[in-house]
N, C-alpha and C positions, 0 to 999 in steps of 0.2 A: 784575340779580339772576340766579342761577345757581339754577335749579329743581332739587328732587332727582329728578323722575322722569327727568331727563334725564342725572343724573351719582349714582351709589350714595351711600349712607349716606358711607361712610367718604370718599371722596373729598370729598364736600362738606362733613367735620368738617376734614378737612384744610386745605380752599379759605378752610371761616371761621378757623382757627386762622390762615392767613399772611394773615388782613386780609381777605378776597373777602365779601361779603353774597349768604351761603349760606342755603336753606331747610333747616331740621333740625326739621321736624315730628315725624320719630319715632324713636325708637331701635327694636334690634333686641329688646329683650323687646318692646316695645309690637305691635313688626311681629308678631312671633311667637305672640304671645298672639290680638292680631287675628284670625292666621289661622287659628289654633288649630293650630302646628307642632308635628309630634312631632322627637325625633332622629332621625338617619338610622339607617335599619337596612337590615346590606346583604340580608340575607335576606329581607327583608319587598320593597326592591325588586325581586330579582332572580324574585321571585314574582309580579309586577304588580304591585303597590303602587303609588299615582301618589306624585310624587317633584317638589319647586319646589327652588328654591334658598331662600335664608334671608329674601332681598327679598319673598317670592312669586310669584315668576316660574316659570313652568310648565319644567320639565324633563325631556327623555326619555333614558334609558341606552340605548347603542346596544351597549353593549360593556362588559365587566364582567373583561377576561383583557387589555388592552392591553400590549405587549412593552416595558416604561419601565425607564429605569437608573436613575429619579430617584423612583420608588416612586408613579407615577398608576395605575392601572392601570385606572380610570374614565371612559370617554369620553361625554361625555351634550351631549345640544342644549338651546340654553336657549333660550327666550322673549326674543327682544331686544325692551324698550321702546320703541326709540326709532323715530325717523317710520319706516324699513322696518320692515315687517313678518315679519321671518325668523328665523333661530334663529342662534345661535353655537354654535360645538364650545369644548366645555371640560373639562379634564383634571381630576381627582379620585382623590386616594388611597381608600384602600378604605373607611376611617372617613366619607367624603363631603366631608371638608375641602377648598377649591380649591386650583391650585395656583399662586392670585395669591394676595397678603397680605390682598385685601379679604372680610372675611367677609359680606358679603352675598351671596357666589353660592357658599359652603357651601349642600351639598343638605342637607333636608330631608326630612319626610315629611308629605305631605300626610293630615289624616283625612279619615276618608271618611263621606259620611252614611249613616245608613242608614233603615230604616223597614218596620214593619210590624204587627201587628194581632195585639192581647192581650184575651182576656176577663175584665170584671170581674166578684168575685163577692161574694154577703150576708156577714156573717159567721156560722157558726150558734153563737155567744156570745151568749146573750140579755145579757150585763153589757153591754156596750158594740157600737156600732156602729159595725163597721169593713168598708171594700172590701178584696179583696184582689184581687193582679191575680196573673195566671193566670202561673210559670214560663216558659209556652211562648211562643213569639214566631211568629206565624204568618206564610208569604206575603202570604197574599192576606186580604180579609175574610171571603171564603166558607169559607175553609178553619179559620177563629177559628170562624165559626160552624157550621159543621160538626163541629167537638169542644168547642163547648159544653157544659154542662153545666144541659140547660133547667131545673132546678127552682132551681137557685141563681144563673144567668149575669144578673146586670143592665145588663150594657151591652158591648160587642165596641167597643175604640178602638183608633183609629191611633195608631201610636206613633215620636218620630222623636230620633235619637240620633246622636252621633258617634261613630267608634271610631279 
């Protein structure tokens, strides 16, 4: 049996389509939803942004101006899966597309988490009782409670989100 973490998506639809008993646990929405992948955007990486390819394998741009006649102009390392533990160099037009056929080492964008500390407050509608939580999003929790607001604040929480 021919495991996928050892051969890509596509290669191992390939392997089952000519007869091979291939694992195809998942496709690429499922991969991608998983991971919670945005498109690539080159702006957002050439910012820092972290950046996987489409499998989730960890990717870093090294180079974002390479001198190509064949339209890459993206040189980034990737996360090799297999038993070493080292990167490969992989070529990329500017959309993040590879420049092998297999879409699973199209980059990506990774979200990012993130996290921090909002206060919740009464309503003053005596019709109905509702929290409201505070616009701001603080650092720290010292600092939610530091612009509280003591006559109305009932509660200072953490808060955790992707973007």
């Amino acid at each position: 049996m021919i495991e996928e973490s050892y051969v890509s998506f596509d290669t191992a639809r390939m392997l089952k389509e000519a007869g091979f008993e291939a694992n195809l646990k998942t496709s690429y929405a499922e991969e991608e939803k998983k991971l919670n992948l945005k498109s690539f955007d080159l702006e957002a990486a050439r910012s820092g942004k972290p950046v996987c390819t489409r499998d989730g394998r960890k990717a870093r741009i090294i180079c974002y101006d390479r001198q190509s006649d064949h339209g890459f102009p993206i040189v980034a390392l990737v996360e090799n899966t297999g038993a070493e533990k080292d990167e490969d160099v992989h070529f990329y037009r500017a959309n993040g597309t590879a420049a092998t056929a297999e879409r699973a080492q199209d980059l990506m964008m990774l979200s990012e988490k993130k996290k921090g500390w909002v206060n919740l407050y009464k309503s003053d509608n005596s019709n109905f009782a509702a929290i409201l939580g505070s616009a701001y999003v603080c650092n720290t929790k010292e600092e939610a409670i530091n612009n509280a607001d003591p006559d109305t604040t009932i509660a200072t929480v953490k808060i955790e989100w992707e973007e």
